[in-house]
PyMOL CGO cylinders between C-alpha atoms (Angstrom):
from pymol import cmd
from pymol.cgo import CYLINDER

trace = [
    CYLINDER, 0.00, 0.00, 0.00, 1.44, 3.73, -0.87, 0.3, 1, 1, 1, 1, 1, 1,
    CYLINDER, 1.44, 3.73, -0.87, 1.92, 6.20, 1.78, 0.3, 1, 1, 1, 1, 1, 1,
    CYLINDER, 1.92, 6.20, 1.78, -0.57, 8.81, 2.14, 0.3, 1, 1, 1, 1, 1, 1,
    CYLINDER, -0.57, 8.81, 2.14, -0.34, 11.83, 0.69, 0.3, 1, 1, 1, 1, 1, 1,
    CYLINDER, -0.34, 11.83, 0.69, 0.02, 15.40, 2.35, 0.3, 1, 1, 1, 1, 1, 1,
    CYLINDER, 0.02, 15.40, 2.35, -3.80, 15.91, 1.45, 0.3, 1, 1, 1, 1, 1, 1,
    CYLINDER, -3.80, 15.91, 1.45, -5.27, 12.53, 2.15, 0.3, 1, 1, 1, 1, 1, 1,
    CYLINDER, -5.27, 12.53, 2.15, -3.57, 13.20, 5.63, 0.3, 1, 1, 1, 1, 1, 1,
    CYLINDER, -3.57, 13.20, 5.63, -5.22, 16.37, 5.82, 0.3, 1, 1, 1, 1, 1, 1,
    CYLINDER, -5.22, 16.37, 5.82, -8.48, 15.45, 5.31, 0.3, 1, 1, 1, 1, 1, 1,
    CYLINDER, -8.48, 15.45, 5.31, -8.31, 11.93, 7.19, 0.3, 1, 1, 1, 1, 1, 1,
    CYLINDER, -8.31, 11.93, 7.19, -7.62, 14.24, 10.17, 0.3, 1, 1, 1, 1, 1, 1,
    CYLINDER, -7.62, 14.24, 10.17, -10.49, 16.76, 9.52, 0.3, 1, 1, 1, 1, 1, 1,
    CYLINDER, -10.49, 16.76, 9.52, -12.84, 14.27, 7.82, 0.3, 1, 1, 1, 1, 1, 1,
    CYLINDER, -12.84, 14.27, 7.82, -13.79, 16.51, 5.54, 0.3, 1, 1, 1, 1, 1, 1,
    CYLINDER, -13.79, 16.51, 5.54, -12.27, 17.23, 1.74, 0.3, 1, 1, 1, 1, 1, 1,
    CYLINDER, -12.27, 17.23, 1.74, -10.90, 20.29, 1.66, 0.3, 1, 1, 1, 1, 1, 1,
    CYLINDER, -10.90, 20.29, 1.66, -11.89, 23.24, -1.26, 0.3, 1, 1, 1, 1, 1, 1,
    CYLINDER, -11.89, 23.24, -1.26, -9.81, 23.00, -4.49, 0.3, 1, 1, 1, 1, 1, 1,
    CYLINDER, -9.81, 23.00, -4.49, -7.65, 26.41, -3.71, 0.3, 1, 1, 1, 1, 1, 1,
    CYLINDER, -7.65, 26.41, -3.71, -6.39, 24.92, -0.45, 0.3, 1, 1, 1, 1, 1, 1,
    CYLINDER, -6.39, 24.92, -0.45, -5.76, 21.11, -1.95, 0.3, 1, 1, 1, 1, 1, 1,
    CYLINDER, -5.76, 21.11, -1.95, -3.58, 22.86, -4.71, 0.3, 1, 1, 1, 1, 1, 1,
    CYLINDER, -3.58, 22.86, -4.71, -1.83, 24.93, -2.23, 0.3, 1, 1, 1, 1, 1, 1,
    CYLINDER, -1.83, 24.93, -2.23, -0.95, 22.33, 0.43, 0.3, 1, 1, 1, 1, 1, 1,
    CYLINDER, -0.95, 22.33, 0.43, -0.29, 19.31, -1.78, 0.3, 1, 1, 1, 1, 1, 1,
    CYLINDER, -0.29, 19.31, -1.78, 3.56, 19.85, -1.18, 0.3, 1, 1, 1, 1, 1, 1,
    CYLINDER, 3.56, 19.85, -1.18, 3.56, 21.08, 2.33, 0.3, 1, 1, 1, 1, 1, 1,
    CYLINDER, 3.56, 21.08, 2.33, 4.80, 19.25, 4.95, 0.3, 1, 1, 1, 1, 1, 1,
    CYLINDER, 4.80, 19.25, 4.95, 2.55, 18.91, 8.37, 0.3, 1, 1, 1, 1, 1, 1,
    CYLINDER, 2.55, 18.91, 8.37, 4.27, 20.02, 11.66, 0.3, 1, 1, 1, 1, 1, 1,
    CYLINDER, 4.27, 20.02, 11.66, 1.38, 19.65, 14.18, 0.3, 1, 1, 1, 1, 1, 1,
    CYLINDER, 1.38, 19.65, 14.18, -2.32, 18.57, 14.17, 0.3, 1, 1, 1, 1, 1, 1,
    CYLINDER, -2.32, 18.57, 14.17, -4.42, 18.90, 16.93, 0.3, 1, 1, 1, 1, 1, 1,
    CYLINDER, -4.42, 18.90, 16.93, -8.22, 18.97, 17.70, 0.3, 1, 1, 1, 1, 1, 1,
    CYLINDER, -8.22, 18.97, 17.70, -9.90, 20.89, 20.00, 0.3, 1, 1, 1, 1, 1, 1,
    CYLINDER, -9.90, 20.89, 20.00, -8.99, 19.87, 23.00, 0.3, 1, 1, 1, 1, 1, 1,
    CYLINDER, -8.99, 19.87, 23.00, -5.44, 19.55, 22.31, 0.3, 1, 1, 1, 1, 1, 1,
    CYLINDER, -5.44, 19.55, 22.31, -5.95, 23.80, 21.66, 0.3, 1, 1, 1, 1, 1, 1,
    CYLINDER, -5.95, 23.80, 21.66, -7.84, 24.71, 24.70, 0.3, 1, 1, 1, 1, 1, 1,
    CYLINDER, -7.84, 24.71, 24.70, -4.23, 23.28, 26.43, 0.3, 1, 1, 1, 1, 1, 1,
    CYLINDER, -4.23, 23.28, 26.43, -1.85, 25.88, 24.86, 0.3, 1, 1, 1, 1, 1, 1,
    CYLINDER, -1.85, 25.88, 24.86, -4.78, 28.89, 24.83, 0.3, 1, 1, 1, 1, 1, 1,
    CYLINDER, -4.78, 28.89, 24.83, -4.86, 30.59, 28.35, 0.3, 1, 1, 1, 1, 1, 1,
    CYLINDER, -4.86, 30.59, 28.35, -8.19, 31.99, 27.33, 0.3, 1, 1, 1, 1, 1, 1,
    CYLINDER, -8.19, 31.99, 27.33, -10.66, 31.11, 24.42, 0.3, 1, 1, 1, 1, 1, 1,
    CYLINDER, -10.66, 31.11, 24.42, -10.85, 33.70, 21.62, 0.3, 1, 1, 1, 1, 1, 1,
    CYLINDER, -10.85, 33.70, 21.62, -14.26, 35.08, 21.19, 0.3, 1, 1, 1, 1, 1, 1,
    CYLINDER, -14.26, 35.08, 21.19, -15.76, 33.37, 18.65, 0.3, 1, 1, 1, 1, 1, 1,
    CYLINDER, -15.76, 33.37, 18.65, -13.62, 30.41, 18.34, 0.3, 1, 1, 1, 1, 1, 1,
    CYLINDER, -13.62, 30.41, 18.34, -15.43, 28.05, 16.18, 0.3, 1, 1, 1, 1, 1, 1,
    CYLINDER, -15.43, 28.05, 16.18, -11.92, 26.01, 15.21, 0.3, 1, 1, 1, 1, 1, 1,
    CYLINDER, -11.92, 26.01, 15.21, -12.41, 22.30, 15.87, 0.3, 1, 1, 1, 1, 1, 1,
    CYLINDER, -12.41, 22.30, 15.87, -8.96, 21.11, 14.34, 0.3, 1, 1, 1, 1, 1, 1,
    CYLINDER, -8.96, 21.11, 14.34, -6.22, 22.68, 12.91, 0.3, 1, 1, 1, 1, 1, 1,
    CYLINDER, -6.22, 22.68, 12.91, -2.99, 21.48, 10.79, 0.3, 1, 1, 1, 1, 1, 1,
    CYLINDER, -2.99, 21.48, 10.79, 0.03, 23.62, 11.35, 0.3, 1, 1, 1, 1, 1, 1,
    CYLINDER, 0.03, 23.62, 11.35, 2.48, 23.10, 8.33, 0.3, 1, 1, 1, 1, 1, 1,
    CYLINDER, 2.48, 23.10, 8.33, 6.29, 23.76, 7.97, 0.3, 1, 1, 1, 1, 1, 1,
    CYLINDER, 6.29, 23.76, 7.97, 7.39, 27.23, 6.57, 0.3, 1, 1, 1, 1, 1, 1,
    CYLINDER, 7.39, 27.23, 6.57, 8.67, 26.25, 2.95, 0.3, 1, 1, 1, 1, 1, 1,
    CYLINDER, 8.67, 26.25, 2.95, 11.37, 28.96, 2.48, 0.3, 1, 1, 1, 1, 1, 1,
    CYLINDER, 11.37, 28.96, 2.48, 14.35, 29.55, 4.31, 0.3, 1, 1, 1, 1, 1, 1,
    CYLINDER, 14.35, 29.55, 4.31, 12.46, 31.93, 7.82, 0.3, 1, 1, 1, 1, 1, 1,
    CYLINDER, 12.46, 31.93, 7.82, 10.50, 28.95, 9.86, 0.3, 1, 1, 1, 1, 1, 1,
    CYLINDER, 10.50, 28.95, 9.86, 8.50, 30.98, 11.15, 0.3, 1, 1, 1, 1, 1, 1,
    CYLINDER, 8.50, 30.98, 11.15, 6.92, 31.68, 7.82, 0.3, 1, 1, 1, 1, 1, 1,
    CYLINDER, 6.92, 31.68, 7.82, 4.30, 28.31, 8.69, 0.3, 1, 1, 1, 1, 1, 1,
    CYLINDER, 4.30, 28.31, 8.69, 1.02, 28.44, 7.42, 0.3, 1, 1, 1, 1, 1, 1,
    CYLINDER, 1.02, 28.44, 7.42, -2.12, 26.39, 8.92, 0.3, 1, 1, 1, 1, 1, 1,
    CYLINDER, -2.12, 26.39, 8.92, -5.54, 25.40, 8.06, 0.3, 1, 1, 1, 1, 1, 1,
    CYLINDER, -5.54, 25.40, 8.06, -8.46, 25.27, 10.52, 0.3, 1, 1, 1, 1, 1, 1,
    CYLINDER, -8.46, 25.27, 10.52, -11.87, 23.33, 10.16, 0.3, 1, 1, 1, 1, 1, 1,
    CYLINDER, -11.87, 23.33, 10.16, -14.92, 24.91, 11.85, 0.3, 1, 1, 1, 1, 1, 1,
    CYLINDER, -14.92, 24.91, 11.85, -18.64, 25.22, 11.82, 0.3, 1, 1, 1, 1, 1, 1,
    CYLINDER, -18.64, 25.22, 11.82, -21.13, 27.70, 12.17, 0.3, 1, 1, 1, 1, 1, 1,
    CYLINDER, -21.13, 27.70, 12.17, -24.89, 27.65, 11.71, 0.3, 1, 1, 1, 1, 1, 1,
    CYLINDER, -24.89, 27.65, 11.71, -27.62, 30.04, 11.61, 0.3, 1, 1, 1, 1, 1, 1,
    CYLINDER, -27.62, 30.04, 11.61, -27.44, 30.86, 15.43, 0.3, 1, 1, 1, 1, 1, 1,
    CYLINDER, -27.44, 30.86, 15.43, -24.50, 32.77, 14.14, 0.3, 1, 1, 1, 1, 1, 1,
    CYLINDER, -24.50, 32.77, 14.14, -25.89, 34.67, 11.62, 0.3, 1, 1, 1, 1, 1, 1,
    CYLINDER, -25.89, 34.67, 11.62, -29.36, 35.32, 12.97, 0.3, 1, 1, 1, 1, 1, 1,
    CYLINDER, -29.36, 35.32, 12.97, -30.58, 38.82, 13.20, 0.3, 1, 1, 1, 1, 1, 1,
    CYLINDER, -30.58, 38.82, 13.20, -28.51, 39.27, 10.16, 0.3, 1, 1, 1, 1, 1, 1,
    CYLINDER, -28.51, 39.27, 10.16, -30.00, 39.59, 6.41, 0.3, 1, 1, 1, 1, 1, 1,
    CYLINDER, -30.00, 39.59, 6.41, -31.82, 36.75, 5.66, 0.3, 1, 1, 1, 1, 1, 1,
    CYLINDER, -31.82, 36.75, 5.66, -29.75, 34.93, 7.79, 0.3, 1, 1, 1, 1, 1, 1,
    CYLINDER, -29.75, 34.93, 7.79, -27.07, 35.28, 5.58, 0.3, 1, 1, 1, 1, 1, 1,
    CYLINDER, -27.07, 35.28, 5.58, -23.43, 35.00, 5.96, 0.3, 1, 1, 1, 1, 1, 1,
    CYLINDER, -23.43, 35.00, 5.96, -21.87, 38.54, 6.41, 0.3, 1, 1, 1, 1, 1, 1,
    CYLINDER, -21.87, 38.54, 6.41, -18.20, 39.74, 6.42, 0.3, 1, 1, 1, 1, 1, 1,
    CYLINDER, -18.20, 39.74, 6.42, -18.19, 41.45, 9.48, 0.3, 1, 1, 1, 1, 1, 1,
    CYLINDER, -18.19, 41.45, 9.48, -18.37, 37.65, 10.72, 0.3, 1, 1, 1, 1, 1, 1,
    CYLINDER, -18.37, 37.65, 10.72, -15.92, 35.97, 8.71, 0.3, 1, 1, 1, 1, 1, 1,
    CYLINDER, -15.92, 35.97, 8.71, -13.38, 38.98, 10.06, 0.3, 1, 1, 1, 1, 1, 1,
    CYLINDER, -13.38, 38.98, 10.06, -14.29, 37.32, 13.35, 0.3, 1, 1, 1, 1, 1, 1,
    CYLINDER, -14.29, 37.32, 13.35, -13.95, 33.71, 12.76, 0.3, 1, 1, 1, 1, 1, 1,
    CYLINDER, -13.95, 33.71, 12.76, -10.15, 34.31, 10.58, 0.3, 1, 1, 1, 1, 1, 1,
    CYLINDER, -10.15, 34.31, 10.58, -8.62, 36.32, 13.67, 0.3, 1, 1, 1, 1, 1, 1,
    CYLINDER, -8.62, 36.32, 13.67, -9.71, 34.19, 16.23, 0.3, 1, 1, 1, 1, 1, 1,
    CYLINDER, -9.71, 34.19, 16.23, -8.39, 31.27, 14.00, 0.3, 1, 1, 1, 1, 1, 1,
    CYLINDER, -8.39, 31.27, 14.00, -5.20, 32.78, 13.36, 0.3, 1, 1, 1, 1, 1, 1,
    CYLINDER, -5.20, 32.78, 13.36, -5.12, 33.16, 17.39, 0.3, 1, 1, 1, 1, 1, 1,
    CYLINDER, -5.12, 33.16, 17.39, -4.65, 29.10, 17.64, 0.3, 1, 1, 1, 1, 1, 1,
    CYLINDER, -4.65, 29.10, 17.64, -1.82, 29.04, 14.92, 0.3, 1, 1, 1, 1, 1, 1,
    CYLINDER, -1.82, 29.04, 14.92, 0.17, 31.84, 16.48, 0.3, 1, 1, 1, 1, 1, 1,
    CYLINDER, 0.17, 31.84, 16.48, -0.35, 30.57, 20.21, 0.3, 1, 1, 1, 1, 1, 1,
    CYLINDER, -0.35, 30.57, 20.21, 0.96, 26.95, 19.20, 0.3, 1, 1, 1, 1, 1, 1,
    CYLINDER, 0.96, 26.95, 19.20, 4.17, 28.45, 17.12, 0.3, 1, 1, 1, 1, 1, 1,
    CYLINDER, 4.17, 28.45, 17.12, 4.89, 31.00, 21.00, 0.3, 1, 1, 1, 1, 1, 1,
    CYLINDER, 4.89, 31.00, 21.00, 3.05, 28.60, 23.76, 0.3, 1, 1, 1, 1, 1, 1,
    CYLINDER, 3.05, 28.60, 23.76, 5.24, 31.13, 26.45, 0.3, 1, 1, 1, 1, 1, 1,
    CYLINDER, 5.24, 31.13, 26.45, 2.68, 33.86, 24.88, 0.3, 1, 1, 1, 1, 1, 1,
    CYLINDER, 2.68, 33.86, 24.88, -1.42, 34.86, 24.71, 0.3, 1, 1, 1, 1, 1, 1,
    CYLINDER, -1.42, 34.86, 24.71, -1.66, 36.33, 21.46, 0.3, 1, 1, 1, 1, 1, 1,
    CYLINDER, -1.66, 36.33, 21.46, -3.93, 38.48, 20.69, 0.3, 1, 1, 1, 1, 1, 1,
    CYLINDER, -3.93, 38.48, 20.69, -5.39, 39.95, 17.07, 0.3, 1, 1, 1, 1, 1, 1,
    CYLINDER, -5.39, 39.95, 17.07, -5.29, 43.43, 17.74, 0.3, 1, 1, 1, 1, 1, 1,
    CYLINDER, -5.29, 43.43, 17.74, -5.25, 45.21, 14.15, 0.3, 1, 1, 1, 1, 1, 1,
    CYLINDER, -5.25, 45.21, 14.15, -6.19, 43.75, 10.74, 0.3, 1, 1, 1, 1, 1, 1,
    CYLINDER, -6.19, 43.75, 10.74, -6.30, 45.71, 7.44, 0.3, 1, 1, 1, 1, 1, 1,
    CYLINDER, -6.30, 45.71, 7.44, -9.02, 45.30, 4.45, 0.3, 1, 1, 1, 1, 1, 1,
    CYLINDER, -9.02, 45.30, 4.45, -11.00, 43.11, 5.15, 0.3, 1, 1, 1, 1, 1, 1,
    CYLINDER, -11.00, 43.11, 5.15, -13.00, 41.93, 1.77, 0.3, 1, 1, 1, 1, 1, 1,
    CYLINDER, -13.00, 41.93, 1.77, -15.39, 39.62, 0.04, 0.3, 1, 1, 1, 1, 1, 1,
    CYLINDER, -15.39, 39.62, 0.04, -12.72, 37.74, -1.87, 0.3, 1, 1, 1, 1, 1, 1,
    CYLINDER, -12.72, 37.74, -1.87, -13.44, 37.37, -5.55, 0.3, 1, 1, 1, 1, 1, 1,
    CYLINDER, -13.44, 37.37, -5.55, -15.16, 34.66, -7.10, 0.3, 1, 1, 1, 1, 1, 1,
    CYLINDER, -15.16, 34.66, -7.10, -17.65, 34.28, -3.62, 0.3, 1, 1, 1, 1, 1, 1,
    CYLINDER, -17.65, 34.28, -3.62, -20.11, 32.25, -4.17, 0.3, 1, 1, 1, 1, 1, 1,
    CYLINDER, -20.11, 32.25, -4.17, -23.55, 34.22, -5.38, 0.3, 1, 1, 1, 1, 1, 1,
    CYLINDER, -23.55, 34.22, -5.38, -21.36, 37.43, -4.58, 0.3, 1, 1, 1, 1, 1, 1,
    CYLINDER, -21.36, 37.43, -4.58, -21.32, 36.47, -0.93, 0.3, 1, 1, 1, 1, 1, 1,
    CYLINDER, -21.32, 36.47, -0.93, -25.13, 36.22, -0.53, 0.3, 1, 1, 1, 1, 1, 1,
    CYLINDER, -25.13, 36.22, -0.53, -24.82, 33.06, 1.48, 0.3, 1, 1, 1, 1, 1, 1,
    CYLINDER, -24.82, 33.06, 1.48, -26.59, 31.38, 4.21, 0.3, 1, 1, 1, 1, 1, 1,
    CYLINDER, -26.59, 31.38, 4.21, -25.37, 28.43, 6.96, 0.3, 1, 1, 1, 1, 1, 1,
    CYLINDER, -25.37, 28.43, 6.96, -27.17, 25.14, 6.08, 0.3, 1, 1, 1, 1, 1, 1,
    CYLINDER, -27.17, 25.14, 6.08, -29.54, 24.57, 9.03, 0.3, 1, 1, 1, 1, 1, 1,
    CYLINDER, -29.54, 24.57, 9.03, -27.66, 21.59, 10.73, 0.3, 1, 1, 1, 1, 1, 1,
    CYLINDER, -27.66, 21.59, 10.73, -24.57, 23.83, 10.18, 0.3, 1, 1, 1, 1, 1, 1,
    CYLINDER, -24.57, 23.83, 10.18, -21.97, 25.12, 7.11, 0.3, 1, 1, 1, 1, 1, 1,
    CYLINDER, -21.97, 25.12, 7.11, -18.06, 24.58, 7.34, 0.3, 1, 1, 1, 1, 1, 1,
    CYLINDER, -18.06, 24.58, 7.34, -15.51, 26.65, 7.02, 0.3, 1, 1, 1, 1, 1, 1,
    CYLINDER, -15.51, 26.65, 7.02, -12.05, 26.50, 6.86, 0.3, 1, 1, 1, 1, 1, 1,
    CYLINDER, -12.05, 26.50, 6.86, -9.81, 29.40, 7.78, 0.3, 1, 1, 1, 1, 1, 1,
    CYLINDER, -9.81, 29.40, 7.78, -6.08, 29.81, 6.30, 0.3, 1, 1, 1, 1, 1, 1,
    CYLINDER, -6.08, 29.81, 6.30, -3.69, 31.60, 8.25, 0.3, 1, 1, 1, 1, 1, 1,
    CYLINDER, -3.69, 31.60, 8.25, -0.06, 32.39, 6.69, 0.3, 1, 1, 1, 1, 1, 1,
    CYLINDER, -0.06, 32.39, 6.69, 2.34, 33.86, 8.86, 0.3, 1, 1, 1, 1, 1, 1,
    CYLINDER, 2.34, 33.86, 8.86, 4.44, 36.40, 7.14, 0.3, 1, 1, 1, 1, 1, 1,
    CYLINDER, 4.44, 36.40, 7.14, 7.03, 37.62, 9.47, 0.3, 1, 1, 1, 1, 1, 1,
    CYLINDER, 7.03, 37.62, 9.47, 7.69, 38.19, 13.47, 0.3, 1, 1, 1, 1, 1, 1,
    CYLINDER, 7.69, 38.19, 13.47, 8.79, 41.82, 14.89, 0.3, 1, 1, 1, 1, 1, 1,
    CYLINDER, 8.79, 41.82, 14.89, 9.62, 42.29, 18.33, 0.3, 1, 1, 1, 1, 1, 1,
    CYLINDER, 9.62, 42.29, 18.33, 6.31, 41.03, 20.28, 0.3, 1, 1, 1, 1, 1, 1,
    CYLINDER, 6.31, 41.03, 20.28, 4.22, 41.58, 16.72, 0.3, 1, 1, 1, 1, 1, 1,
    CYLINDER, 4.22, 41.58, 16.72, 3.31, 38.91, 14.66, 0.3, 1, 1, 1, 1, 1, 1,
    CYLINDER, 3.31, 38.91, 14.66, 2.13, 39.88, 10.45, 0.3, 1, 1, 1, 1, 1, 1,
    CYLINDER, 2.13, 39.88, 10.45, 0.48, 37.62, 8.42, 0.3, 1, 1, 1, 1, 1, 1,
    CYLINDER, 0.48, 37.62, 8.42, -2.48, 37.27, 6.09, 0.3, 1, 1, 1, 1, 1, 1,
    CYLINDER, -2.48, 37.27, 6.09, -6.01, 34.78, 6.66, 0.3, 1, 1, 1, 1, 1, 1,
    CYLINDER, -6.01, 34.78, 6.66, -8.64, 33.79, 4.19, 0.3, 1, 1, 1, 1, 1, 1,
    CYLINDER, -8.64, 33.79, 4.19, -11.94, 31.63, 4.77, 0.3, 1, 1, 1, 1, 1, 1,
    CYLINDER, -11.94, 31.63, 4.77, -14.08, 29.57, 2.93, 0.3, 1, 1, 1, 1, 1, 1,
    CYLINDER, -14.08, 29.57, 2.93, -17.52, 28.18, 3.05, 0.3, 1, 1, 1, 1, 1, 1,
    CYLINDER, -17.52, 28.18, 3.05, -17.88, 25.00, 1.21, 0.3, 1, 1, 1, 1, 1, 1,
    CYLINDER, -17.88, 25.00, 1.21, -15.98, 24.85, -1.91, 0.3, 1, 1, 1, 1, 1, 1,
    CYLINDER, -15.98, 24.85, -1.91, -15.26, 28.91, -2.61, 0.3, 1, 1, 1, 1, 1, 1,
    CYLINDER, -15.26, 28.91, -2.61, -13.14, 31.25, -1.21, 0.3, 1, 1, 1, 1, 1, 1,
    CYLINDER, -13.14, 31.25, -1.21, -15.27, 33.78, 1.20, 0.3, 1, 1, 1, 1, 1, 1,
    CYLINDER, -15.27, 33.78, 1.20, -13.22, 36.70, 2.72, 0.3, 1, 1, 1, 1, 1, 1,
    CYLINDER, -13.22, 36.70, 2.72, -9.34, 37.58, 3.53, 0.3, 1, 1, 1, 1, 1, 1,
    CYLINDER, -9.34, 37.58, 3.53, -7.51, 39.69, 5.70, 0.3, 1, 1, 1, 1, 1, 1,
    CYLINDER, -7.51, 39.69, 5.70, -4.38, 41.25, 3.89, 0.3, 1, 1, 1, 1, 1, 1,
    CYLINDER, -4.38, 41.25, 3.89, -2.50, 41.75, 7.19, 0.3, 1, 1, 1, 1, 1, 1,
    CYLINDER, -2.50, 41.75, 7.19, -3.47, 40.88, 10.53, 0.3, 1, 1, 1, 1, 1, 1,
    CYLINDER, -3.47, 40.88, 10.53, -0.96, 41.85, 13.38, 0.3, 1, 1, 1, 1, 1, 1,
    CYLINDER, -0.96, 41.85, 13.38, -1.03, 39.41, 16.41, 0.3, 1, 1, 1, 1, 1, 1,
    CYLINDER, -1.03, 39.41, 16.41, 0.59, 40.92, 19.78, 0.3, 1, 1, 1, 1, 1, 1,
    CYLINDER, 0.59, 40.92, 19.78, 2.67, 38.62, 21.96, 0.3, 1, 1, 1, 1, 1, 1,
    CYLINDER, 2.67, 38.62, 21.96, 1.07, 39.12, 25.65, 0.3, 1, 1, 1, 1, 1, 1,
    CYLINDER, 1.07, 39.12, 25.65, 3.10, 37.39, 28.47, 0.3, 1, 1, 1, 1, 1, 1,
    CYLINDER, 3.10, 37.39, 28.47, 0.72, 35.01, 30.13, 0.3, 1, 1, 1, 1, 1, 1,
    CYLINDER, 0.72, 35.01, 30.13, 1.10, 36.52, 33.46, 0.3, 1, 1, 1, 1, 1, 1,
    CYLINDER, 1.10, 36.52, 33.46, 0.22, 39.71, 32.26, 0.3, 1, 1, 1, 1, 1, 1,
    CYLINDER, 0.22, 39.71, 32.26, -3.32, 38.86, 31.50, 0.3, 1, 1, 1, 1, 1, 1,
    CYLINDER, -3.32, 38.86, 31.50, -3.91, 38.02, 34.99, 0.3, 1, 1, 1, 1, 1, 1,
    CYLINDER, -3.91, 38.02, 34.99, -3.34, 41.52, 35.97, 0.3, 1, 1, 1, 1, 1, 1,
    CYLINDER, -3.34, 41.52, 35.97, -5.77, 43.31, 33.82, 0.3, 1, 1, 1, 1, 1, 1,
    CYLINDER, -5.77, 43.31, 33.82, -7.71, 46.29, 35.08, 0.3, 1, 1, 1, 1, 1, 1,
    CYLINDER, -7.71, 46.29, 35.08, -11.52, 46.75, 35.21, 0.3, 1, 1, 1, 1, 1, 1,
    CYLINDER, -11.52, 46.75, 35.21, -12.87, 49.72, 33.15, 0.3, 1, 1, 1, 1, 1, 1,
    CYLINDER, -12.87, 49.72, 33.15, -13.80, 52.17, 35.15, 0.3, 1, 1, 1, 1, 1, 1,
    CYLINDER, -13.80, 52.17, 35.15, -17.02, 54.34, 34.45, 0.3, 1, 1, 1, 1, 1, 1,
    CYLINDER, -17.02, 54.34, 34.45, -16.60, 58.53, 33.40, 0.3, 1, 1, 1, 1, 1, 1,
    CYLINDER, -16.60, 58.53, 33.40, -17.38, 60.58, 36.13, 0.3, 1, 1, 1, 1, 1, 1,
]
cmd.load_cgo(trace, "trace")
């Protein structure tokens, strides 16, 4: 029997088959961690707000930085999400959400000594080619997504890279540059209450 290729690894592990744009993209790559859910919650001191990652595949950088790794996350959302929204619909506002908060679990797994923290991303946009221009809604037992996150370079306590996200088969949204801070885990347990003016 032949060995398993990068992709059939990949989607063994998430059970799902991944959209065409990602398969092309990751069919060289070479896996450096995988872990589900649980396996997160142990290296995240908090949960991101609206964390809907339930695995993710870290893979090796491919050029000559290693921190230049890139990972994939598989997640689900349904229309409990999106409710109040437009139909229901799928908005961007949303999928700026669920790539950050992705990005958090690929950045905290590459600095475990750190929280990280997505504290500035740039143009955010419907990336082209979205299915029915974006006008999307969550099936009603629930819609995947996967989230890409490429890390692009590390500066002091700031991490750059870039994210995209899909629903189903199409590309949905990306983030050009999303910055990541490097918090010292003890320093979150000294955070201040806001107080009230006056």
């Amino acid at each position: 029997m032949s060995p398993k290729t990068v992709i059939q690894e990949v989607e063994d592990f998430f059970g799902k088959q991944l959209p065409f744009d990602l398969r092309d993209r990751y069919s060289n790559k070479e896996i450096l961690l995988k872990a589900d859910q649980k396996k997160m919650m142990t290296v995240l001191a908090f949960t991101p707000p609206f964390l809907r990652a339930n695995k993710i595949i870290i893979f090796k950088s491919d050029n000559s930085r290693p921190e230049c790794t890139s990972s994939i996350v598989v997640g689900s959302i349904s229309r409990q999400d999106t409710k109040g929204h437009y139909n229901e619909t799928i908005y961007l506002a949303l999928a700026g959400l669920l790539m950050p908060s992705s990005g958090t679990v690929h950045v905290a797994f590459q600095y475990p000594e750190f929280t990280p923290q997505a504290v500035e991303a740039e143009h955010v946009f419907l990336a082209n080619g979205a299915l029915n221009n974006g006008l999307i809604q969550p099936r009603k037992e629930g819609t995947t997504f996967y989230a890409e996150t490429r890390i692009i370079k590390k500066k002091l306590q700031l991490v750059f890279g870039t994210t995209k996200i899909f629903f189903g088969v199409s590309a949905f949204g990306e983030i050009t540059s999303v910055k990541f801070y490097l918090t010292n885990k003890d320093l979150i347990w000294k955070a201040v209450e806001v107080p009230e003016v006056g």
